[in-house]
C-alpha positions in Angstrom: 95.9 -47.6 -189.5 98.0 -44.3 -190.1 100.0 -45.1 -187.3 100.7 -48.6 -188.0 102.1 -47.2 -191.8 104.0 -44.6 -190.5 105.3 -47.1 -187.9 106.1 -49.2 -191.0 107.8 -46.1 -193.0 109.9 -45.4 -189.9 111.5 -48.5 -190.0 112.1 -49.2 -193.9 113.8 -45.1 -193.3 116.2 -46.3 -190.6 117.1 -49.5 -193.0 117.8 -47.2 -195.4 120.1 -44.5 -193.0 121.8 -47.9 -191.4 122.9 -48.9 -195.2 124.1 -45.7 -196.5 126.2 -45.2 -193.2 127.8 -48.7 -193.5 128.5 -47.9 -197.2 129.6 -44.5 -196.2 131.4 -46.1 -193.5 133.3 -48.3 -196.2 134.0 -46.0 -198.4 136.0 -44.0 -195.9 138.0 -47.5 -195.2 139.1 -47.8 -198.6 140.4 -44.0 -198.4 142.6 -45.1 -195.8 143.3 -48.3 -197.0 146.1 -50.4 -194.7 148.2 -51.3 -197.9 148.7 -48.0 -199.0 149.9 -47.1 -195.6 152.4 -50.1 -196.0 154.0 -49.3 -199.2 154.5 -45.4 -198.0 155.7 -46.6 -194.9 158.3 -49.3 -196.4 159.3 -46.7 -199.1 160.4 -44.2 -196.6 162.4 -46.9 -195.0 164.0 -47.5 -198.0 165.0 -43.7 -198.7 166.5 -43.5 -195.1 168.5 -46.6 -195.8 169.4 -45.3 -199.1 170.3 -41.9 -198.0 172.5 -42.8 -195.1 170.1 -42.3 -192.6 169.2 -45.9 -191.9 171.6 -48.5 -190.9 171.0 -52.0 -192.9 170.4 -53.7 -190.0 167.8 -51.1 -188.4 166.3 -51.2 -191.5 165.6 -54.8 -192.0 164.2 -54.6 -188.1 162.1 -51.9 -188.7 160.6 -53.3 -192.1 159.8 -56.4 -190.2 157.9 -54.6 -187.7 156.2 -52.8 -190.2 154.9 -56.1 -192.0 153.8 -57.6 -188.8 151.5 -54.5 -187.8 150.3 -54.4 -191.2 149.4 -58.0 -191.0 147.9 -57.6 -188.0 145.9 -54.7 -189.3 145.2 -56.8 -191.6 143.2 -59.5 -189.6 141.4 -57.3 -187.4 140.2 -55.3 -191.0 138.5 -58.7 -192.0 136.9 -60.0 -188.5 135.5 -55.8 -187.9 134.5 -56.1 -191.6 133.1 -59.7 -191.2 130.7 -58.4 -188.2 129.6 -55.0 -189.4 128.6 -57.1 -192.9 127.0 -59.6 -190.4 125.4 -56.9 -188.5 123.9 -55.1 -190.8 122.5 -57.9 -192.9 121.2 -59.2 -189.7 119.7 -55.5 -188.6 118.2 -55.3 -192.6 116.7 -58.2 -192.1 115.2 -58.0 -188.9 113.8 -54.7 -190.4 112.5 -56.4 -193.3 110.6 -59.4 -190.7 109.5 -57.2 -188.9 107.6 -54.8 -191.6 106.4 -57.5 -193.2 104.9 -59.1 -189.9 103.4 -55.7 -189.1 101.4 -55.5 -192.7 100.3 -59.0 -191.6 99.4 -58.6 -188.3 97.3 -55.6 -188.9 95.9 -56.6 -192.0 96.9 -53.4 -194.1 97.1 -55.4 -197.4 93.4 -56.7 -196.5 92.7 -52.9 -195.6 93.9 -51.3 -198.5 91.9 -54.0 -200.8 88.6 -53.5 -198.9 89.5 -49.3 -199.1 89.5 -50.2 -202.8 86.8 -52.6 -203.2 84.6 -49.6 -201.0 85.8 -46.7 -203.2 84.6 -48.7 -206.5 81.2 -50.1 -205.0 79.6 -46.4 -203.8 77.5 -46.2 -206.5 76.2 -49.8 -205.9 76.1 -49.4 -202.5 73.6 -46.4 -202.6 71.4 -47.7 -205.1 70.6 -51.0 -202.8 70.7 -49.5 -199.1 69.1 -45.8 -200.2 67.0 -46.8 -203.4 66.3 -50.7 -202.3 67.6 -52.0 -205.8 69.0 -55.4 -205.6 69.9 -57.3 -202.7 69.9 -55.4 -199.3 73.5 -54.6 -198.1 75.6 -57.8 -195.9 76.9 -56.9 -193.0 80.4 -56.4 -194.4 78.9 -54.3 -197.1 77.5 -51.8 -194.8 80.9 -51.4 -192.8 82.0 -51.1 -196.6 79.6 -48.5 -197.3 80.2 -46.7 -194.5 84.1 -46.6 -195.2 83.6 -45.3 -198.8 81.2 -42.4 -197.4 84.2 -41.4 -194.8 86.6 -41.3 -197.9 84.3 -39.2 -199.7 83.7 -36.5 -196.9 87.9 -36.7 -196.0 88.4 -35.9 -199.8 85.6 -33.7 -200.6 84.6 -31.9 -197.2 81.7 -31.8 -194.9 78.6 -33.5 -196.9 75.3 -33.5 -195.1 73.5 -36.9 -196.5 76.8 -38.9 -196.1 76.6 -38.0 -192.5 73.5 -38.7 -192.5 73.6 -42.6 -194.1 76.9 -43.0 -192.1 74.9 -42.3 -189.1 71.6 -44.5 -190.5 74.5 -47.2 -190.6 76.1 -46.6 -186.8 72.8 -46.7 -185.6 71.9 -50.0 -187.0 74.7 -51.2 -185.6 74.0 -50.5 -182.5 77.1 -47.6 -182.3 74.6 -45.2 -180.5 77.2 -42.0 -179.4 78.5 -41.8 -183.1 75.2 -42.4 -184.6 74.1 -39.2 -182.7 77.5 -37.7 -183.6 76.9 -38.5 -187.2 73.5 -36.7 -187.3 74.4 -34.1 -185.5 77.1 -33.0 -188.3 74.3 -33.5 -191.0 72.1 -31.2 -189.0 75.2 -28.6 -188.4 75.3 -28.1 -192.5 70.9 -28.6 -192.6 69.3 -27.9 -189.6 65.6 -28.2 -191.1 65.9 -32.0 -193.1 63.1 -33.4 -191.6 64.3 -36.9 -192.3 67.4 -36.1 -190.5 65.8 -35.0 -187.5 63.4 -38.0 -187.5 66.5 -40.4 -187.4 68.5 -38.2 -184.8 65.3 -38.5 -182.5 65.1 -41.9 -183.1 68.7 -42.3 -181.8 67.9 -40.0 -179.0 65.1 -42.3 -177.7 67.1 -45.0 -177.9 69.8 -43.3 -175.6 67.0 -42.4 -173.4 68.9 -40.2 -170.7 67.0 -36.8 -169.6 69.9 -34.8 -171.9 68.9 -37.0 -175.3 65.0 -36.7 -174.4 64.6 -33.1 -173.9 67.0 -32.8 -177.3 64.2 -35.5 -179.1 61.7 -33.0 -178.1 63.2 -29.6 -179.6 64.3 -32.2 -182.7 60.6 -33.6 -183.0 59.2 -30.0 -182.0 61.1 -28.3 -185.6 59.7 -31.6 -187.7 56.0 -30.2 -186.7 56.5 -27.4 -187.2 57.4 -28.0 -191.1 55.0 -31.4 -191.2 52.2 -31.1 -188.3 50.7 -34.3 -189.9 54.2 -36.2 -189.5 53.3 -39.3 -188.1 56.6 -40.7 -187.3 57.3 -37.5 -185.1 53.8 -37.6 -183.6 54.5 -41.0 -182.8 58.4 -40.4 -181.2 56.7 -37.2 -179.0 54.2 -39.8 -177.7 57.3 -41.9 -176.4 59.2 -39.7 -175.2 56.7 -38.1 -173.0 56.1 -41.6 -172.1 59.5 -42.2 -171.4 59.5 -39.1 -169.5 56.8 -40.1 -166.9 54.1 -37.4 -168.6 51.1 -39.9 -169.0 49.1 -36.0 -169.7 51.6 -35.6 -172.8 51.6 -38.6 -174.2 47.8 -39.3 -174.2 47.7 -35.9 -176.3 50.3 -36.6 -178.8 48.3 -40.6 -179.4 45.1 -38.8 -179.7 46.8 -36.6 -182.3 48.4 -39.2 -184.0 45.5 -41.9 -183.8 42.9 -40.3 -186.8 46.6 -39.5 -189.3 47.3 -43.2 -189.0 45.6 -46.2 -191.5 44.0 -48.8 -189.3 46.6 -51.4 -191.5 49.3 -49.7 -190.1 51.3 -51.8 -187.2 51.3 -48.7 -184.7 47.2 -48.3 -185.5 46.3 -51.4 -182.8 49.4 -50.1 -180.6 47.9 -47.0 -180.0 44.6 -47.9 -179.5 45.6 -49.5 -176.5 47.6 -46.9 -175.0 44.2 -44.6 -175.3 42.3 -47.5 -173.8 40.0 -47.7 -176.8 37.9 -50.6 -177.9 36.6 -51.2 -181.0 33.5 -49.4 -182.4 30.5 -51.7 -183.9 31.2 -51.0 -186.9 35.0 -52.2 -186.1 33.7 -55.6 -184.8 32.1 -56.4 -188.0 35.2 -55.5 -190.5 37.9 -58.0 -190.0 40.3 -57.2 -187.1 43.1 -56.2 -189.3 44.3 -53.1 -187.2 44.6 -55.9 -183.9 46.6 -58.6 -185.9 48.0 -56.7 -188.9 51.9 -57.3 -189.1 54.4 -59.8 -187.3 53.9 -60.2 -183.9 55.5 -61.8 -180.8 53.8 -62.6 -177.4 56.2 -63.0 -174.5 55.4 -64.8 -171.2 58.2 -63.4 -169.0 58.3 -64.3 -165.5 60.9 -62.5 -162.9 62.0 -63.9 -160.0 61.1 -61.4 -156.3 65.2 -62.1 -155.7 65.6 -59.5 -159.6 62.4 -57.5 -159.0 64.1 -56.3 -155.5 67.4 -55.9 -156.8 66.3 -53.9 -159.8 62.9 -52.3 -158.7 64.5 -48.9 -159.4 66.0 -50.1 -162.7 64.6 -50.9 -166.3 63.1 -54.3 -168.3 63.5 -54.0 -171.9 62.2 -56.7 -173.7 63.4 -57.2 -177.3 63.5 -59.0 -180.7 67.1 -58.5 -183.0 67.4 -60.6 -186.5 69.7 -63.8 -186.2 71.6 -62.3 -190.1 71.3 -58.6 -189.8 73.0 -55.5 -187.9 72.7 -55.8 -183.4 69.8 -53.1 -183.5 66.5 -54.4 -182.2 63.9 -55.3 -184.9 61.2 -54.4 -181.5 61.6 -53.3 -178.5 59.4 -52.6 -175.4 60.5 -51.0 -172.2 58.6 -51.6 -169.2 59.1 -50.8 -165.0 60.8 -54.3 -163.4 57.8 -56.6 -162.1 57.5 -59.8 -159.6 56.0 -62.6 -161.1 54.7 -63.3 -164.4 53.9 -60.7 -167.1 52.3 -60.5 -171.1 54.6 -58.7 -173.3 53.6 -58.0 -177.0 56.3 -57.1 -179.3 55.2 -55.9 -183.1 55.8 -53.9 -186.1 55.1 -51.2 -184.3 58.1 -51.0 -182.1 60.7 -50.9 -184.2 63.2 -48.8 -183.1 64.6 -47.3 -187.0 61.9 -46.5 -190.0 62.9 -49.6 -192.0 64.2 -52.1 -189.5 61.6 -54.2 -187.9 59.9 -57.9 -187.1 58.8 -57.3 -191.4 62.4 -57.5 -192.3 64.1 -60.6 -190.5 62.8 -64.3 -190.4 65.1 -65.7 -188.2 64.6 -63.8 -184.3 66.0 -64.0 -181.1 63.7 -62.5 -178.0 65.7 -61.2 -175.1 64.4 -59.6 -172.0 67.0 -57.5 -169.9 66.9 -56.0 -166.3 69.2 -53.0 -166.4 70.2 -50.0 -164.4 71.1 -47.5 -166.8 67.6 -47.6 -168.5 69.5 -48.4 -172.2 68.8 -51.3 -173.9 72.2 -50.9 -176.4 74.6 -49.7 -174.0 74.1 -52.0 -170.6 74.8 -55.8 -171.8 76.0 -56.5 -167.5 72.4 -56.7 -166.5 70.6 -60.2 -165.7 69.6 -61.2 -169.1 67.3 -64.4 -171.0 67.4 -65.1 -174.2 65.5 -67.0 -176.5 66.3 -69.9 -178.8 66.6 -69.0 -182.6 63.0 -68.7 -184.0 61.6 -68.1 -187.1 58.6 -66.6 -188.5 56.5 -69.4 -190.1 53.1 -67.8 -189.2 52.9 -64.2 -188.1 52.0 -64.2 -184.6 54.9 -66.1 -182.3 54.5 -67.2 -179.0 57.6 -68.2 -176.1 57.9 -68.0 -172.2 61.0 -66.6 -170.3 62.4 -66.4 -167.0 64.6 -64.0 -165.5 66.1 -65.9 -162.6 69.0 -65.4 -160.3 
């Protein structure tokens, strides 16, 4: 945008140079202005031929040569006068055109009113996307949001929770390397905000290289330290040792987290599972909240043995994302590539942001993904399925797939 304005300034300043040369240009033309050259011209012929010097008849010859250069001079004047006026008229207006279809083309006046409009709303904007008063932020609100924040640290310096809701935002919209950016500058001004560091782990998982793991765990490693009973880092350690192929670690950081969590929590039933647990007696006679409680989506997805060869070495990430609402995925499960035909459950309980899961959209799309990079946001080449547009009218959702050449 700063480019395109200066771009714009450049050219208004040579408009403004090209018309105070012409008028320069003219003013030095009436300095030496032809008929004043004829009158001092004739005059001295008229001195010679009065003094003696100048026969009669050379005189008359020479006057008459005199009027037919300055007649002469006279025409040329007009037509070079005629095409620098045409010239720079033209030039002035091209200029003009052209600044004009460069505001339109790049949208500055639209830019400058949405800068305005984002300046005036911060207040608002907090309130509903930090304090949930009033309706939750449009998707053109939150790119709002996000601008007003940038303006506010550009004016007033370095601020830790607008880097932090600025990278909340990048991550929801599935802008993964400045999302981690973002956090990463709120943690450079406070290292120890465990919120923070739950959301820059968060956006570390979902990266999911060996780099963004091992920095989850030192992130997740200083929020137990403050908060051993944090369940949302006991829960992250748990995948990320998963992730990391350390079936040792991760059955130690579910056994932690299993007793810290209420058996209505989403991730209760989850981990259950992963610990292989079944129900006590005692269980079997209370209603089965912890095994249903929250939305949840069963997936039949069948691969074909062509994809499962291709990518046995790669990655399947199932997934759900809201139809109205930012790209991130409301669930997500990431499993080794299969032949045949698999059960996938998607819940609650893998959301991949506190705050944005199946709970918060009622109109879904499931996708399942083969990929080689191992990351669900940043590989879109991959074979892909996705579903048609469903919506929750009874919690539990059922759908088959097929990943097929």
């Amino acid at each position: 945008m700063l480019m395109s304005l200066s771009f714009a300034a450049a050219l208004m300043l040579a408009l403004v140079l090209i018309l105070l040369l012409f008028f320069r240009r003219q003013g030095e033309e009436v300095q030496l202005n032809p008929v004043v050259q004829f009158e001092d011209k004739l005059r001295l012929l008229s001195q010679a031929r009065d003094n003696g010097e100048l026969a009669e008849q050379d005189f008359t010859q020479a006057a008459t040569e005199l009027k037919a250069q300055y007649l002469q001079s006279q025409q040329s004047q007009q037509t070079t006068s005629s095409s620098a006026t045409a010239w720079v008229l033209g030039t002035s207006l091209l200029v003009v055109v052209g600044t004009v279809a460069l505001y339109s083309q790049t949208g500055h006046y639209t830019q400058l009113n949405n800068w305005q409009t984002a300046q005036q709303q911060l207040p608002a904007y907090g309130e509903r996307a930090l304090l949930n008063k009033g309706e939750p932020l449009t998707n053109e609100e939150i790119e709002l949001f996000a601008l007003a924040l940038r303006t506010k640290i550009s004016k007033e310096g370095d601020d830790a929770v607008a880097w932090f809701v600025i990278g909340r935002i990048w991550l929801s919209k599935g802008m993964l390397d400045d999302a981690i950016e973002a956090f990463e500058k709120a943690l450079a001004l406070t290292p120890n905000r465990v919120n923070v560091l739950i959301s820059y782990s968060q956006a570390l998982l979902v990266g999911g290289s060996e780099e963004h793991l091992a920095k989850a765990v030192r992130s997740l490693a200083k929020v137990l330290q403050q908060d051993p009973e944090n369940t949302d880092a006991l829960s992250m350690l748990g995948m990320v040792a998963e992730e990391r192929g350390d079936k040792e670690q991760a059955q130690k950081a579910w056994q932690l987290l299993l007793p810290k969590l209420d058996k209505a929590d989403p991730r209760y039933a989850l981990v259950q599972q992963k610990l292989g647990l079944t129900s006590t007696p005692e269980q079997a006679e209370a209603p089965n909240t912890a095994a249903v409680s929250g939305r949840q989506i069963s997936v039949q997805l069948s691969i074909s043995p062509e994809l499962a060869e291709q990518y046995k070495t790669g990655t399947l990430f199932v997934f759900a994302k809201a139809v109205d609402g930012p790209p991130l995925p409301l669930a997500v499960q990431k499993l080794a590539v299969f032949n045949g035909t698999q059960s996938i459950e998607l819940s609650e309980a893998q959301a991949m942001q506190a705050g944005w899961t199946l709970a918060n959209a009622e109109r879904i799309q499931i996708s399942a993904r083969l990929s080689l990079s191992g990351q669900v946001l940043n590989d879109e080449n991959g074979p892909q399925v996705q579903s048609e547009v469903l919506s929750f009218t009874e919690p539990k959702l059922k759908l088959s797939l097929e990943l097929k050449p």
